[in-house]
N, C-alpha and C positions, 0 to 999 in steps of 0.2 A: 400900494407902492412896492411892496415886496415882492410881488407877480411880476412888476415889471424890472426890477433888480434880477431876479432869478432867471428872466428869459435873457434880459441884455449878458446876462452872465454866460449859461449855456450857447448862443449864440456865436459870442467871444470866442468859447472853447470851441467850437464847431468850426470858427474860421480859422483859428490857429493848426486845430487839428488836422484839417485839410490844405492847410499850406504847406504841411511836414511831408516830406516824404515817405509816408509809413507802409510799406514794403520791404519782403523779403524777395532775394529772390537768390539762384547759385544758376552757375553756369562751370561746367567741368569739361576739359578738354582732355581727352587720355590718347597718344597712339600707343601702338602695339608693342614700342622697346623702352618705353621707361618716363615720356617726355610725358609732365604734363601743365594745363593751362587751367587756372579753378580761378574767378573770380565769384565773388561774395558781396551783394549787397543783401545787409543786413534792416535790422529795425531802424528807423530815427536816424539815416543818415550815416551808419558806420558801412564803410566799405573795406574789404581785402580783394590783393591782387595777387595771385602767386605764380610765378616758373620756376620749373624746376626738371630738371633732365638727370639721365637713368645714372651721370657719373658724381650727382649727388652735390654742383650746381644750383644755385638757387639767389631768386629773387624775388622780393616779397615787396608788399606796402601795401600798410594799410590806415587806416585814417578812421579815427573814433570818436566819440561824444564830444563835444566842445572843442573842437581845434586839434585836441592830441594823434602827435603821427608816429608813425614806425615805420623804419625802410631800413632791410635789410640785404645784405649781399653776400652770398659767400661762391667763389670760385677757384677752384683745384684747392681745397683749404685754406686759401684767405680772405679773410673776414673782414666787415663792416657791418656797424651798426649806430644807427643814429634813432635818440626819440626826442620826441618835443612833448611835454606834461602839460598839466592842464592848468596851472599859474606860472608859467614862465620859465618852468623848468627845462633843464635838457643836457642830454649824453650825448656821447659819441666813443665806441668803441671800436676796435681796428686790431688785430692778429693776422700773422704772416704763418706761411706752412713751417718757418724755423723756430717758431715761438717766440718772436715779439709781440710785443704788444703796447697798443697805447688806449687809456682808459682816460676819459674827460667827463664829468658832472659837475652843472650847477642847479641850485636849488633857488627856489624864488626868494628865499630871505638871505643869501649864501652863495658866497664867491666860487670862481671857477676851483673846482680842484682836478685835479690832471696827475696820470702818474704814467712812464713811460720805461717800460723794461724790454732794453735792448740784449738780453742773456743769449738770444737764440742766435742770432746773428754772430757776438760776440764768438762766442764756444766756434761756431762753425768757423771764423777764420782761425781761432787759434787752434783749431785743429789741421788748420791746409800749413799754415805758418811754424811749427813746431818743429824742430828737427829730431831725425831717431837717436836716441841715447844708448843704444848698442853699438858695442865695437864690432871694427867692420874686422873682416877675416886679416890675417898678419898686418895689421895694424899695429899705434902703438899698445894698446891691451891685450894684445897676442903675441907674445916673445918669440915662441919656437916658430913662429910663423905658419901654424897649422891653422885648419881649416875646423871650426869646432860645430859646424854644422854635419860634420862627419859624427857615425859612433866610434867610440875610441881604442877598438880593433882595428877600424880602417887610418887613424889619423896618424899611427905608428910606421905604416909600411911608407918606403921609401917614393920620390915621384918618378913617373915612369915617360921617358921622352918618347910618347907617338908622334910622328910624322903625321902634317896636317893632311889633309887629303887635298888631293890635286885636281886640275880638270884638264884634261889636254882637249884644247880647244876643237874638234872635229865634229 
């Protein structure tokens, strides 16, 4: 009886075993300026896809043991990233070339937590939005009305009436 447990067993395993996909295999694409295309099937069913060009550009996904995924993006410096885990979990991350960013996880026994930092954008308009805090030349912070972008040999001498220059029209 145990001869026949042992075969129904091995058997078992031989048919599962050949249901699996169990190859490797890569496939690499490269041209001559920077671009290139690499797909990856791996052991057991994990596969990677990746593009990516010479200005550093990129797009990924790849897909692992038991369901869990990964897809990434990142173009001219803005980012995405999303994963899905292997109980239920999952991300999602996101950055801008100003330096935002929004970060999202949840965990299979564990609520969404999310945090979003808007600093980069922020900064940037309060930098377009600002006004300059120096006085302008004989303005009211400039009594004598001189020009203090001058050195202060030239801001002494008196002003001098030239004549604008003319055009006679011919």
């Amino acid at each position: 009886m145990s001869r026949v447990n042992a075969a129904l067993l091995v058997s078992l395993a031989l048919f599962i075993a050949g249901s699996l996909p169990v190859y490797a295999s890569q496939l690499k694409i490269k041209d001559g300026f920077g671009e290139e295309f690499n797909v990856n099937n791996r052991w057991f069913g994990r596969k990677d896809v990746v593009i990516e060009d010479r200005l550093g550009d990129k797009i990924s996904r790849k897909k692992g043991w038991f369901g869990t995924k990964e897809t990434e993006v990142n173009v001219f410096g803005n980012k995405f990233k999303k994963k899905k885990g292997l109980f239920g979990g999952s991300g999602i991350e996101a950055s801008t070339i100003f330096g935002d960013s929004v970060k999202s996880k949840k965990g299979w026994l564990t609520g969404r937590n999310t945090t979003v930092d808007v600093s980069g954008m922020a900064s940037a308009i309060r930098g377009l939005l600002k006004k300059d805090e120096l006085p302008l030349p004989g303005g009211a912070g400039d009594p004598a009305g001189l020009d203090q972008s001058l050195p202060p040999e030239l801001q002494s001498l008196p002003p001098t009436d030239v004549p604008a220059p003319t055009y006679s029209g011919r």
